[in-house]
C-alpha positions in Angstrom: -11.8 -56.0 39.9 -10.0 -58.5 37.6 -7.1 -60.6 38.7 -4.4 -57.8 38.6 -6.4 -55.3 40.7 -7.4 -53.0 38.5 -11.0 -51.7 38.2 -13.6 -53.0 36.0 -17.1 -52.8 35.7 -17.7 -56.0 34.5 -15.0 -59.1 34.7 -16.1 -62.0 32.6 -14.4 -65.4 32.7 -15.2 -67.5 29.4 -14.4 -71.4 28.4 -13.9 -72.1 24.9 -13.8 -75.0 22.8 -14.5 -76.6 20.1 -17.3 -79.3 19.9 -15.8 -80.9 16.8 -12.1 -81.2 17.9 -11.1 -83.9 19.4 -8.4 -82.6 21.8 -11.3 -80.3 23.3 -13.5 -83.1 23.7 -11.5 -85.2 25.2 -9.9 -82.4 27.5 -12.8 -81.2 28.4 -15.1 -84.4 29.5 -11.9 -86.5 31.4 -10.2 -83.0 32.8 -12.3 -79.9 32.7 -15.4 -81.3 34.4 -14.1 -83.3 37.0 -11.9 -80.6 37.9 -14.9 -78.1 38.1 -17.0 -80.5 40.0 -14.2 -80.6 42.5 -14.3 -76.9 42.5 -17.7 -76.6 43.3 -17.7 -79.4 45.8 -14.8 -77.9 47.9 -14.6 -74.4 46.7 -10.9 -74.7 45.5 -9.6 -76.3 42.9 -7.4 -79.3 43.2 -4.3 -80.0 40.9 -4.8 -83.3 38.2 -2.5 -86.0 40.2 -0.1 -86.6 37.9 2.7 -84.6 35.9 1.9 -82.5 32.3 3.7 -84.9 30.1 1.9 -88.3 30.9 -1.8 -85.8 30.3 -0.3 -84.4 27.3 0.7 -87.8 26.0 -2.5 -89.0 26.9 -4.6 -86.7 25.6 -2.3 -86.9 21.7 -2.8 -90.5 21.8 -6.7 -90.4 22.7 -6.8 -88.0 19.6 -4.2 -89.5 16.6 -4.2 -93.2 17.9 -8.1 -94.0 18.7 -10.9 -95.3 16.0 -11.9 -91.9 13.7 -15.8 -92.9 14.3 -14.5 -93.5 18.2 -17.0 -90.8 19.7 -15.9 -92.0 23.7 -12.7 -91.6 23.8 -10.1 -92.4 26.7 -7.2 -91.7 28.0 -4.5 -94.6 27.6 -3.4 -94.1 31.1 -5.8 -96.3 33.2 -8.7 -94.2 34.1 -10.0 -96.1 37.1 -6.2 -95.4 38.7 -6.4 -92.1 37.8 -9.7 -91.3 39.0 -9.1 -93.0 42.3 -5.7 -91.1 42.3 -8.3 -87.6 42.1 -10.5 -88.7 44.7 -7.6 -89.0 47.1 -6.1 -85.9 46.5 -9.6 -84.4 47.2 -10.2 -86.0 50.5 -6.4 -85.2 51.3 -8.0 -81.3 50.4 -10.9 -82.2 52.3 -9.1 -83.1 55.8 -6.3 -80.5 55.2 -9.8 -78.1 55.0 -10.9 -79.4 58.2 -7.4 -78.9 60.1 -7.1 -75.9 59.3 -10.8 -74.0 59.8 -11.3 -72.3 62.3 -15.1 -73.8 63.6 -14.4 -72.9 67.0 -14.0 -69.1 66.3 -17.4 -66.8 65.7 -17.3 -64.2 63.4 -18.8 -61.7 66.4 -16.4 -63.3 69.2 -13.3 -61.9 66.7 -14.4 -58.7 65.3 -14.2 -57.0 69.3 -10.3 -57.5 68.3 -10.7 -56.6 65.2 -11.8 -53.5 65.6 -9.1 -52.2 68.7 -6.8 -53.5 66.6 -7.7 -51.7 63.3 -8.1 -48.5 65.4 -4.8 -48.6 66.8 -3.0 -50.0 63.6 -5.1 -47.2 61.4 -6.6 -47.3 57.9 -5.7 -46.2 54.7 -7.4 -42.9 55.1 -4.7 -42.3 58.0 -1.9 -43.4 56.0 -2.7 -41.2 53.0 -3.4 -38.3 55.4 0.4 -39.3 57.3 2.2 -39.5 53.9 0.8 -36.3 52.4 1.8 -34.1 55.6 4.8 -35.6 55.9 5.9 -35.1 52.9 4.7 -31.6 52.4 6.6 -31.1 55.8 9.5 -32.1 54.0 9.0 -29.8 51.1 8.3 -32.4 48.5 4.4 -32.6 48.1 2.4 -35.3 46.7 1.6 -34.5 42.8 -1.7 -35.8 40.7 -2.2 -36.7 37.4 -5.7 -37.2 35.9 -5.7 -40.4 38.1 -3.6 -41.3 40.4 -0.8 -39.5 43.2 2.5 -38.8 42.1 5.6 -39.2 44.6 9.1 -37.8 43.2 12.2 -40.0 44.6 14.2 -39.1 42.1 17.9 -37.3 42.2 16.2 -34.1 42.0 13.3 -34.8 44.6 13.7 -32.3 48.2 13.0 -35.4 50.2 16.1 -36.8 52.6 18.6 -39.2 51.2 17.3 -41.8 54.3 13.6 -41.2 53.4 14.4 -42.2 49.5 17.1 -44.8 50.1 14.1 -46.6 52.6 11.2 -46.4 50.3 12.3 -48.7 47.9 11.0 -46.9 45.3 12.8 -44.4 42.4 12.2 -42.1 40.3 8.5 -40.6 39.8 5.9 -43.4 40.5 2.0 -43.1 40.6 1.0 -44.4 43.8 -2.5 -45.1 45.7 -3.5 -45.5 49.3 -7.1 -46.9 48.6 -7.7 -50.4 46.9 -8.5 -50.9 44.1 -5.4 -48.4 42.9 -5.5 -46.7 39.3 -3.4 -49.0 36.8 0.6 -48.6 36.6 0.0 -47.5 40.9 1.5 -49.0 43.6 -0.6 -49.4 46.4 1.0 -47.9 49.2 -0.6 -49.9 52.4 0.7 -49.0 56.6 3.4 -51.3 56.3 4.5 -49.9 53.0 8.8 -48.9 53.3 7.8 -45.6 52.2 5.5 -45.0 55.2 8.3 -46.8 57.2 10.7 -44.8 56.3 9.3 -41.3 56.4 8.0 -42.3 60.2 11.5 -43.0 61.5 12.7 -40.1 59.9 10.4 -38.1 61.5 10.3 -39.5 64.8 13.8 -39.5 64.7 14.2 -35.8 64.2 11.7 -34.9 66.9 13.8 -37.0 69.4 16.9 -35.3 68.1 15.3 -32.1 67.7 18.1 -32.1 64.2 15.2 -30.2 62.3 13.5 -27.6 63.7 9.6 -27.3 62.2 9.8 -30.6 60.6 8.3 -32.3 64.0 8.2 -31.4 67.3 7.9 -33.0 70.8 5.8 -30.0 72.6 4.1 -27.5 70.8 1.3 -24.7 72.0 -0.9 -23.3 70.0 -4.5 -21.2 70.6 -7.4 -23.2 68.5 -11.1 -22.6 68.3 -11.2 -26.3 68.9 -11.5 -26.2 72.6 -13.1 -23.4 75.6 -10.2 -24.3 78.3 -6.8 -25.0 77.7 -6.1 -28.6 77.6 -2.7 -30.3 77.4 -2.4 -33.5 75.4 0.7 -36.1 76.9 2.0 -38.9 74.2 2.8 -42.0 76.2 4.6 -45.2 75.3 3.6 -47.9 77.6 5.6 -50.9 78.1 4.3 -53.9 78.9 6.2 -57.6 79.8 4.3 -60.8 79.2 4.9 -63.5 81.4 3.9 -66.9 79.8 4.9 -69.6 82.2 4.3 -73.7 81.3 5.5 -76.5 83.4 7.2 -74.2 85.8 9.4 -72.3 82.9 8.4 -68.2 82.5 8.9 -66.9 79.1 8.8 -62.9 78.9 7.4 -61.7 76.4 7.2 -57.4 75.6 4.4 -55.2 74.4 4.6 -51.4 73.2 1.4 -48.8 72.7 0.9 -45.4 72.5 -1.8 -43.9 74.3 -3.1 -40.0 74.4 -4.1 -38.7 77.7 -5.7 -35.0 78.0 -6.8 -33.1 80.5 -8.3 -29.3 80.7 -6.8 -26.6 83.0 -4.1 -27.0 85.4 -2.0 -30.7 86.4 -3.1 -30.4 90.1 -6.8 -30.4 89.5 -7.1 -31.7 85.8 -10.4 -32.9 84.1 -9.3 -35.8 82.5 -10.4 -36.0 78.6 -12.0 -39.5 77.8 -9.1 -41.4 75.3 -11.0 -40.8 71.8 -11.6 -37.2 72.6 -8.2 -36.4 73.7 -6.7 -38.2 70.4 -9.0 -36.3 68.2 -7.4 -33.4 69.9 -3.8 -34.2 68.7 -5.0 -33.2 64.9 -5.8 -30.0 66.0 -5.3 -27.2 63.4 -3.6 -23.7 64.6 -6.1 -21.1 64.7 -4.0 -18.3 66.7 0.1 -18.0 67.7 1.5 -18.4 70.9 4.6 -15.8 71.3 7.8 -17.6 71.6 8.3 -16.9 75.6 4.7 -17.8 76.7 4.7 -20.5 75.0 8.3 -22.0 76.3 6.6 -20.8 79.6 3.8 -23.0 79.4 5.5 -25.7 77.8 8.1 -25.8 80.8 5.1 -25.6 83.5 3.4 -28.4 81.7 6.6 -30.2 81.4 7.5 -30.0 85.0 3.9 -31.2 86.3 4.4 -34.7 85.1 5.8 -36.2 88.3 2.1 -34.9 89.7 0.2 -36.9 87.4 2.0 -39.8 87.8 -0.3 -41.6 90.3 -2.8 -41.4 87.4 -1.0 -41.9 84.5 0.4 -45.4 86.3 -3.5 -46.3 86.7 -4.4 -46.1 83.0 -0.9 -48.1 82.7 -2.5 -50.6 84.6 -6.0 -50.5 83.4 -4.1 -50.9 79.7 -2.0 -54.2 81.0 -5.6 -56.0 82.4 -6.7 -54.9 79.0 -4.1 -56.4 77.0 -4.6 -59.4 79.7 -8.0 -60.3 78.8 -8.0 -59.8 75.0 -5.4 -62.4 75.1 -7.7 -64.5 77.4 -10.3 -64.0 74.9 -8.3 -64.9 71.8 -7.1 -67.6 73.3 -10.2 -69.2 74.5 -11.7 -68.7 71.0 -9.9 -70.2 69.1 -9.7 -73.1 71.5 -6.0 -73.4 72.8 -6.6 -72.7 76.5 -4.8 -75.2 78.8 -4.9 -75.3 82.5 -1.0 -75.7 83.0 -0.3 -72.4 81.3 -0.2 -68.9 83.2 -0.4 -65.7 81.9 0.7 -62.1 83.6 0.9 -58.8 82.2 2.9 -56.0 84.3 3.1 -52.5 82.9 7.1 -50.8 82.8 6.4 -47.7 85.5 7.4 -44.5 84.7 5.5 -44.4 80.9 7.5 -42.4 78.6 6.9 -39.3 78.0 6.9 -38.7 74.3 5.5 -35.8 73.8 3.9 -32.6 75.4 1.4 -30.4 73.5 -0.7 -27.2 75.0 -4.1 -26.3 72.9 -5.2 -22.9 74.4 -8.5 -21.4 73.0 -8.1 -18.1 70.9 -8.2 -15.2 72.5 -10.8 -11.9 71.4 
C-alpha cells in the first residue's frame, strides 16, 4: 500500500536530481547521503541538527557565492561542527533505541497474550459481522457500491438519534472493516464510535427491554445445531486486583464475559467446553418455540441459577488464577518483577447474569 493506505500493486519511491545543478549536488552529497547512511545504519531517519534557514542559506551561498570551476563545494557553516553535531544526534538515536527495546521480551513468550487477547477483543471479521446485524436489526442495512460499504447517517437514515449522534460520522460515507480500505473509505476498526455506539445502544435496550426484537436477554429457539437441548448463560465476571508495595494495597478492577453451556437439565448438566459453548451463542433459528413454552422454559432455566452457582463460582475462580498468572508472565517478561511487590486477584461472587438463551433441537 502507499503512504495513504490505499492499495497498489506496485509503490515506487524515486530520487531526482540533476547532475549539472549545483543546488542538487551540493544537497545531495553534504545532506541526502549522510542522512541515508544514517537511515540505513539505524533504520530511522534522523533530523539535520540545525534549523531550515541556516541549510537554505548555506546551500544558496555554496551555489551563487563559490568559484564557477569549484567542483567540491561546501557549505559556509563549519562542516566539521556540523558533522559532529549529526553524529551526536545519532548516538542520542542510538541510546534512546536501546532504552526503549524491548530485548528482554521473546516474540513466542508474548504471542500466548496475544492471542487470548485478540480472541476476546475480536477481529475485523467480528466487527463487520456485529455492525451489519446490528444495523439490519435496526432497519437501516449496510449498502455497497462497486467497492466499498455504504452506511446512511443522514436525516433521513432509520437508525436512532443516539446511534448517529455517537458515530461521529454524517451523511452517506463509504466505509471498510478490512485493511487496506477502498479509497474515500473510512476504516471502521473495534474501537471505532460507530461500533461504540451501536453496542451501547443495543445493550442498553436489552437491559431495559425499551425495544422488543431489537435484542434480547433470553431467547429459545429449536436449531439443527445441537441433539439435546442446551442452555447458554452470559456472565460478567468481576475481578479486583490487589497490587500492594511497601505495605500500601492499590485495587485495581477487571471485567470479562464468559459463555458457559451446558446440555439437559441444571441439576445434572454436561457442561460445554468454553469455545463450543460460544460458538453456540451464533446459533441461527431453524424452528419456533410457541410463546408459552418458551416463557416456560425460559422461567425454569432462569430459576435454576442459584443451583449452578457452586460451579459457576469455580470457573470465576479458575478465571481470577488465570488473569493472575498472565500478569505474572507479562510481568516477568518484560523484566519488571520486584520482590517487594504483591499481587492478588479475587473474583466479585455472585457473576452477573446477563443473559439466558435455550437452543432446543428441531422437532420431526
Amino acid at each position: 500500500v502507499d503512504r495513504y493506505a490505499q492499495p497498489s500493486a506496485e509503490v515506487r519511491s524515486v530520487l531526482v536530481y540533476g547532475q549539472d545543478n549545483p543546488v542538487d549536488g551540493a544537497v545531495l552529497k553534504v545532506i541526502i547521503r549522510k542522512a541515508e547512511q544514517i537511515r540505513q545504519t539505524l533504520g530511522v531517519s534522523v533530523p539535520v541538527p540545525t534549523d531550515s534557514d541556516k541549510v537554505l542559506e548555506a546551500i544558496l551561498e555554496a551555489v551563487l557565492l563559490k568559484r564557477e570551476d569549484s567542483r567540491q563545494m561546501q557549505f559556509e557553516f563549519d562542516q566539521a561542527e556540523q558533522q559532529l553535531d549529526w553524529n551526536r544526534a545519532v548516538e542520542r538515536e542510538e541510546r534512546s533505541r536501546t532504552i526503549f527495546a524491548q530485548h528482554a521480551m521473546h516474540p513466542d513468550e508474548v504471542m500466548a497474550e496475544l492471542r487470548e487477547a485478540s480472541g476476546a477483543l475480536g477481529d475485523s471479521n467480528d466487527v463487520e459481522r456485529f455492525v451489519r446485524e446490528a444495523t439490519g436489526r435496526l432497519r437501516q442495512s449496510l449498502g455497497e457500491d462497486r467497492t466499498a460499504l455504504v452506511i446512511d447517517l443522514s436525516d433521513a437514515s432509520q437508525l436512532p438519534t443516539a446511534v448517529k449522534e455517537g458515530s461521529g460520522l454524517t451523511g452517506r460515507r463509504r466505509i471498510g472493516f478490512h485493511l487496506p480500505v477502498p479509497h474515500n473509505a473510512i476504516h471502521i476498526p473495534r474501537v471505532h464510535p460507530l461500533v461504540e455506539s451501536l453496542a451501547n445502544y443495543l445493550v442498553g435496550s436489552a437491559l431495559e427491554g425499551a425495544h422488543e426484537g431489537v435484542a434480547a436477554r433470553s431467547v429459545a429457539i429449536r436449531s439443527n445445531a445441537v441433539k439435546r437441548t442446551t442452555t447458554l448463560l452470559l456472565l460478567r465476571l468481576r475481578f479486583q486486583l490487589d497490587v500492594t508495595r511497601r505495605g500500601f494495597t492499590e485495587a485495581l478492577l477487571a471485567e470479562e464475559c464468559l459463555v458457559l453451556g451446558y446440555e439437559g437439565e441444571a441439576a445434572t448438566p454436561k457442561w460445554l467446553a468454553d469455545d463450543d459453548a460460544l460458538s453456540l451463542l451464533g446459533t441461527r433459528a431453524d424452528g419456533n418455540v410457541p410463546e408459552a413454552q418458551r416463557v416456560a422454559w425460559l422461567q425454569r432455566a432462569i430459576d435454576a441459577i442459584p443451583v449452578l452457582e457452586p460451579h459457576i463460582g469455580t470457573r470465576a475462580n479458575d478465571r481470577a488464577a488465570a488473569l493472575l498468572a498472565a500478569h505474572d508472565r507479562v510481568r516477568k517478561t518484560a523484566g519488571l518483577t520486584t520482590r517487594d511487590v504483591r499481587y492478588r486477584v479475587e473474583p466479585h461472587l455472585p457473576a452477573d447474569v446477563l443473559g439466558c438463551y435455550i437452543i432446543a433441537p428441531v422437532v420431526g
